[in-house]
C-alpha positions, 0 to 999 in steps of 0.5 A: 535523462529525461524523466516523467514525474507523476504529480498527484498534487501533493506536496511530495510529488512537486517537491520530487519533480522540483529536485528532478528539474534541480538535478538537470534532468528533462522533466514532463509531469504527468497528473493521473485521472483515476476516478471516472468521477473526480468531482466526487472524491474530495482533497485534504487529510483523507482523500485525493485525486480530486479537481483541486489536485490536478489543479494544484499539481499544474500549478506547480508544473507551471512554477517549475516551467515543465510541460504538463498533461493528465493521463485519464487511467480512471478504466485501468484503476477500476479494474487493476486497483478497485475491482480488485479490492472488492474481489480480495474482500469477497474471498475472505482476504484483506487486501492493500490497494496502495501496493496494487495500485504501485504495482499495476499502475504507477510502475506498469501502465505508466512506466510502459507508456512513458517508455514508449513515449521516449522517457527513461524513468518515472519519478515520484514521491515515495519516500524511500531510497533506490540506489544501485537498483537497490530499494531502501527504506527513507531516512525518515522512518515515520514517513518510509513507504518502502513497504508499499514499493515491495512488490516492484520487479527489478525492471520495475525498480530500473525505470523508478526515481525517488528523490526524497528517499534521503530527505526528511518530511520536515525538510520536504515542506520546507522545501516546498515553502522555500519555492513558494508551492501553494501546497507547502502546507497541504495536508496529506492524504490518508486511508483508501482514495476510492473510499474518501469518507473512510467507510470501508464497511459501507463501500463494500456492503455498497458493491457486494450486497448483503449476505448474512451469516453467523459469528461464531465463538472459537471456543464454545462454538455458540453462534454470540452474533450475526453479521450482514456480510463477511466483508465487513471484518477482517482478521484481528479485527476487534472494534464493532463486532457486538457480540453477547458473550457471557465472560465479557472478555473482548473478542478479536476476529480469528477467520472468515470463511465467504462460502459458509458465511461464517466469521469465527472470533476468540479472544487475544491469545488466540490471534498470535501466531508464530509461522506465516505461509504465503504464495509465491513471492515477487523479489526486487532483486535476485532471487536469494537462496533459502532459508535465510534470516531476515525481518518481515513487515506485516503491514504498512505501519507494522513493526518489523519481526526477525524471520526465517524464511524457508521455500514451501513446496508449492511456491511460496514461503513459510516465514518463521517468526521470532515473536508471535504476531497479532491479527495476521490476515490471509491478503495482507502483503509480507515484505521482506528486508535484510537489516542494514543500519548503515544504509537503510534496510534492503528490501528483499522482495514481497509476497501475498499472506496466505495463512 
């Protein structure tokens, strides 16, 4: 098979592509420019796509002895990914960047130009197991990023590779110091790859201005605040909100409204809730018929709840919760699974929370 293997210069991606050249498959790496400035973005624990990854990402190209190239998407990214981002913020929702960038650029922009180019599938290093066209969760449930991989189509999922959906993220840096990569030992990078120094606030009030407006007390309906833009919270939220309430009690973001500028809060026992509403999902498979039982995953690093799940009249679904979930934001991703101890939990498919 030939294959193309994304190398974002991690230790993931050269551990995938070295298994993809083990099984005999015909492999090309491909490094993807993302950033219109990638001196600006750093590598290490918090941000990615710098210089040093694509030279690192060759490097182990050049170990493996496959051919390599760097595809400058940066123009792509910015629209699809960053602008994006922006806009779910503008409008009050809180969006997962990772998923849209799965969605529309690893598995869109660059799965149709390598099958244009003649390759049969791309390879990555997600950690989560396809087999069958079938999408899993990893055997290693701390590292698992099927959540992130939940809004993939089943074309999309039929020209995917992941090779370390069976392999445990010990065993992958072992793997990796075995060979002799540099980046054994690499730190993983985290939070948003635009936003390298972790400021999402500041990012943000950076592209959107400010736009002051009103905090107000769900229960009271007293103005205890101010703020200097809606984008700046996100349903749940309770850190940095400095509030003057006179109970002393915390309070958590409970709504953002962007027209009227107003972010209500209230304290803990009001963030529960117990039914989520979403719009039209995307499955990986089959559409199932409903209602169903299943388990929803609210958020990348979230704990799964038992669900039902019920067709909405507008398209989307109504997803019953057996136990109350805490901050809930409209733009947050619910995917889906089916249960299966035995062979990783199915992923059913995703779908936009909506309220």
């Amino acid at each position: 098979m030939r294959v193309l293997a994304a190398m974002s210069g991690g230790v993931d991606s050269a551990v995938a592509a070295a298994l993809a050249v083990d099984a005999g498959h015909d492999v090309t790496g491909v490094h993807l420019a993302l950033s219109p400035d990638r001196q600006t973005l750093r590598s290490g624990a918090r941000g990615c796509c710098s210089v040093e990854d694509a030279h690192d990402a060759r490097r182990v190209a050049d170990e493996l002895g496959i051919p390599f190239y760097v595809w400058d998407l940066a123009d792509r990214f910015r629209e699809d990914v960053v602008e994006d981002f922006v806009a779910e913020y503008a409008a009050g929702r809180t969006p997962n960047p990772c998923l849209r960038c799965n969605e529309r650029i690893k598995f869109t922009a660059v799965l149709d130009r390598a099958r244009a180019l003649g390759f049969d599938a791309v390879v990555t290093g997600h950690h989560a197991r396809l087999a069958d066209g079938q999408l899993r969760r990893s055997v290693d449930a701390a590292k698992d990023q099927s959540y992130v991989l939940g809004v993939l189509t089943a074309e999309q999922l039929a020209g995917a590779r992941f090779p370390l959906g069976s392999t445990t993220k010990e065993r992958v840096r072992a793997i990796a110091a075995e060979r002799g990569f540099a980046v054994a030992t690499k730190p993983d990078s985290h939070d948003i790859c635009f936003i390298p120094d972790g400021d999402t606030r500041g990012f943000l009030t950076r592209r959107l201005g400010a736009a002051p407006g009103p905090v107000v007390d769900a229960a009271t309906g007293a103005t205890v605040g101010s703020h200097e833009g809606t984008h700046g919270f996100t349903v749940g939220q309770r850190r940095g909100l400095g509030l003057a309430v006179g109970d002393q009690r915390p309070r958590y973001v409970l709504s953002i409204e962007p027209v009227t500028r107003t972010v209500t809060v209230g304290t803990a026992e009001l963030t529960g809730v117990d039914v989520v509403r979403t719009g039209p999902p995307t499955w990986t498979g089959p559409a199932p018929a409903l209602p169903l039982r299943a388990e929803v995953q609210l958020r990348a690093h979230g704990t799964p709840v038992a669900c039902t799940v019920d067709a909405a009249p507008d398209g989307g679904l109504v997803l019953t919760l057996a136990r109350s979930e805490r901050g809930v934001a409209p733009g947050q991703s619910a995917v889906l699974y089916a249960p299966d101890p035995v062979r990783g939990d199915l992923v059913l498919g995703q779908a936009p929370v909506t309220r």
